[in-house]
C-alpha positions in Angstrom: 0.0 0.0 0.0 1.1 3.4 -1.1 0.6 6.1 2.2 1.3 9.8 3.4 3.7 11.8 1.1 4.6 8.6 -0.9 1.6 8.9 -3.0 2.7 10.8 -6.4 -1.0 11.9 -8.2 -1.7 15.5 -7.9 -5.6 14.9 -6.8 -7.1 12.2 -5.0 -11.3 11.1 -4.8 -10.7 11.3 -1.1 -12.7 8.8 1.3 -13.0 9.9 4.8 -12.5 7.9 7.8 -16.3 7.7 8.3 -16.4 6.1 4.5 -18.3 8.9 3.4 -16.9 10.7 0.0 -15.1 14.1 0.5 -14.5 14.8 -3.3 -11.8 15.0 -5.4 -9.2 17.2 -4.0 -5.4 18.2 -4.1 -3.1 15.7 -2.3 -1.7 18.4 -0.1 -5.3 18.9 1.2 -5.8 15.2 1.3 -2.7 14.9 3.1 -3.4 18.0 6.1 -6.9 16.7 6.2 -5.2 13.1 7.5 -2.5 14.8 9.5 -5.3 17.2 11.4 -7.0 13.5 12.3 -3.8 12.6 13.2 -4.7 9.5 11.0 -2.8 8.0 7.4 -3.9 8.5 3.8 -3.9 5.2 2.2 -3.9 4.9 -1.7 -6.7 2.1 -2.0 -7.2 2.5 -6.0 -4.0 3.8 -7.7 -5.2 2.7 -11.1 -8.3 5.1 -11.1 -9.0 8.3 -12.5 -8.1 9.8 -10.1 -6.6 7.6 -7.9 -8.8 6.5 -4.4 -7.3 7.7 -1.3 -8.5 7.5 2.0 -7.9 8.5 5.5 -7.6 6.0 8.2 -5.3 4.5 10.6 -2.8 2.5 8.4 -1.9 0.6 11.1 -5.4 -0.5 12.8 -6.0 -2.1 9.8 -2.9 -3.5 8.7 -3.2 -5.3 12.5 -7.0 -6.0 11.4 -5.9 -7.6 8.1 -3.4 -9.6 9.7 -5.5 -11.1 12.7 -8.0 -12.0 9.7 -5.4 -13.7 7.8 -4.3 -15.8 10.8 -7.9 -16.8 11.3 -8.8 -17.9 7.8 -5.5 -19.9 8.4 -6.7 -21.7 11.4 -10.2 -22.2 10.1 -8.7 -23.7 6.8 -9.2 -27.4 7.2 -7.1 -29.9 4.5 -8.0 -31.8 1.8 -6.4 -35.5 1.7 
């Protein structure tokens, strides 16, 4: 995942951390819009026009994603 200032498109469709859609705007005001929620801006979509961004805690849900991962794991049962 592409975050913070390592995103390189000019604008961004912007997602805010209640899901609802901001709008497209200018990464800079993406990016102080995530830094005055003291939160990430995470490049979901990079192949759009423009690219999906939105502002969350990057590592909530990396943690999230993981403890998911390590469940579908457990619950995967094997085929003889």
């Amino acid at each position: 995942m592409i975050l913070n200032e390592d995103i390189r498109a000019r604008e961004v469709r912007l997602i805010g951390v209640d899901g609802q859609q901001i709008g497209v705007v200018s990464k800079n005001e993406a990016l102080r819009k995530a830094a005055d929620a003291d939160l990430d801006l995470v490049l979901l979509s990079p192949n759009a026009k423009p690219p999906v961004a939105r502002i969350m805690d990057y590592g909530k849900f990396r943690f999230e994603q993981q403890k998911k991962a390590k469940e579908n794991r457990k619950n995967q049962k094997v085929m003889a």
